[in-house]
C-alpha positions as CSV (number, residue, x, y, z in Angstrom):
1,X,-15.6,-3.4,10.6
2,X,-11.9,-4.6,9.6
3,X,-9.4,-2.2,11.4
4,X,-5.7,-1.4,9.0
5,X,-2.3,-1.7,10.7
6,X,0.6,-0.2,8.3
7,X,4.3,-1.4,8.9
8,X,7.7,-1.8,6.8
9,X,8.4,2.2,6.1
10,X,11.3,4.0,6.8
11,X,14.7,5.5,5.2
12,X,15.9,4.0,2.3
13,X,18.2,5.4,-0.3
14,X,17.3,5.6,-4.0
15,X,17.6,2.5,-5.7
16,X,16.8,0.2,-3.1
17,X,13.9,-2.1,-2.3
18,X,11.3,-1.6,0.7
19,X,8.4,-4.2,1.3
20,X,5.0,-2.7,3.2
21,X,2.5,-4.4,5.1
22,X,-0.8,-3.9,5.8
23,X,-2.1,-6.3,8.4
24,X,-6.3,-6.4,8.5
25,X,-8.5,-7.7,11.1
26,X,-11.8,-9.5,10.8
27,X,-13.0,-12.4,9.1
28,X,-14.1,-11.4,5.9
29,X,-10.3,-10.1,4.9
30,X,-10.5,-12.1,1.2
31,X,-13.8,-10.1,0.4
32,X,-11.8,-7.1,0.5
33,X,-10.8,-4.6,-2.4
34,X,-7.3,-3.4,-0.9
35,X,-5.4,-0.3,-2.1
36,X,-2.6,1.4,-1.3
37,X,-2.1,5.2,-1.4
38,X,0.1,7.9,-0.5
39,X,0.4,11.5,0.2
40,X,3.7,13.7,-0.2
41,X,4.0,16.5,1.3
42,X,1.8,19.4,0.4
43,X,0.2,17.2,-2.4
44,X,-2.9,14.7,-2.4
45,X,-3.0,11.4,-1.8
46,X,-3.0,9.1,-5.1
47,X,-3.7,5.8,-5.3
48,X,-0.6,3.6,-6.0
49,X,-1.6,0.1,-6.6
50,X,-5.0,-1.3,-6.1
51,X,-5.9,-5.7,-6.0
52,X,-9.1,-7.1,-5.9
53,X,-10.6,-9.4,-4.2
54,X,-10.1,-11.9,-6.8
55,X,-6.6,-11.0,-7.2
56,X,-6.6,-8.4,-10.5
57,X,-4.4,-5.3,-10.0
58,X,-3.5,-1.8,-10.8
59,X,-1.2,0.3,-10.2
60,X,0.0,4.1,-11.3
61,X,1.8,4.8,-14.2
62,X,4.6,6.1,-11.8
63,X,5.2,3.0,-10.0
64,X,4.6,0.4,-12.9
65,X,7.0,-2.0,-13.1
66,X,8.6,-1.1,-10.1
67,X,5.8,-1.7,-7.4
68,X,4.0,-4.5,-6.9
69,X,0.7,-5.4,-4.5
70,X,0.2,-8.9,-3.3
71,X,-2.5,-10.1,-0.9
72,X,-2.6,-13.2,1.8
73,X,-5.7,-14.1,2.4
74,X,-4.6,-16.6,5.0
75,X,-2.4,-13.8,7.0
76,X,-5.2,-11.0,6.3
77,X,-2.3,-9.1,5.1
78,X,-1.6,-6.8,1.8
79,X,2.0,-6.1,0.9
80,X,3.2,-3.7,-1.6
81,X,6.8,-4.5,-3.0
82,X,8.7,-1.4,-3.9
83,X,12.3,-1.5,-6.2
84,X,14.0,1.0,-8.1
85,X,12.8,3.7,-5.0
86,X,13.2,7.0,-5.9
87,X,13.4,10.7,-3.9
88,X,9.5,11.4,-5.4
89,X,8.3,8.0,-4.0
90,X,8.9,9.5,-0.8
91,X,5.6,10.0,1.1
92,X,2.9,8.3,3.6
93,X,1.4,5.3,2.1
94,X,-1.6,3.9,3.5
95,X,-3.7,0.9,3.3
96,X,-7.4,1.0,2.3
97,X,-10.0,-1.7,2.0
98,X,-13.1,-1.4,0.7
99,X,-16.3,-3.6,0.5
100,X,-19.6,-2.2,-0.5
101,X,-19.1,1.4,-0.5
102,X,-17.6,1.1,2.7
103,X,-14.1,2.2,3.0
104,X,-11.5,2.0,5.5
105,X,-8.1,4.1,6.1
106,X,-5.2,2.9,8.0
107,X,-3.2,5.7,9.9
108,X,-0.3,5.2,7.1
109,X,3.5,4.3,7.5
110,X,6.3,7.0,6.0
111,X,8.8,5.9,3.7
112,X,11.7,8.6,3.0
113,X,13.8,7.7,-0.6
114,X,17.3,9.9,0.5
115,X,20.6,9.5,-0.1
């Protein structure tokens, strides 16, 4: 079963740019339907951005244009690309593959959008 490793949160202010990794292990990475997601406080966790295994993506209307997911087959890694950050992008994203009707959950990285 691949195992999720989140990294690249933390503080930035609003406005700037933050770039989050998602590091996977296991062979069978590129067979993988990757997502990211995130959970504010005292809400529920939404999907943000979503990328096949074939490459098509998705993404929320609140992050369109200003997000943008990106797999590496050859790293086993999934990046999301944040710009434009704002105070209600502030949350814990995490990582999520899925294969099969199998889905697994990273433990999530915290990025904080303050001035």
């Amino acid at each position: 079963q691949v195992q999720l490793v989140e990294s690249g949160g933390g503080l930035v202010q609003p406005g700037g740019t933050l770039r989050l990794s998602c590091a996977a292990s296991g062979s069978i990475f590129s067979l993988y339907a990757m997502g990211w997601y995130r959970q504010a406080p005292g809400k529920q966790r939404e999907l943000v951005a979503h990328i096949t295994d074939s490459g098509n993506t998705n993404y929320a209307d609140s992050v369109k244009g200003r997000f943008t997911i990106s797999r590496d087959n050859a790293k086993n890694t999934v990046y999301l690309q944040m710009s434009s950050l704002k105070p209600e992008d502030t949350a814990v994203y995490y990582c999520n593959a899925g294969l099969s009707g199998m889905t697994v959950w990273g433990k999530g990285t915290l990025v904080i959008v303050s001035s």
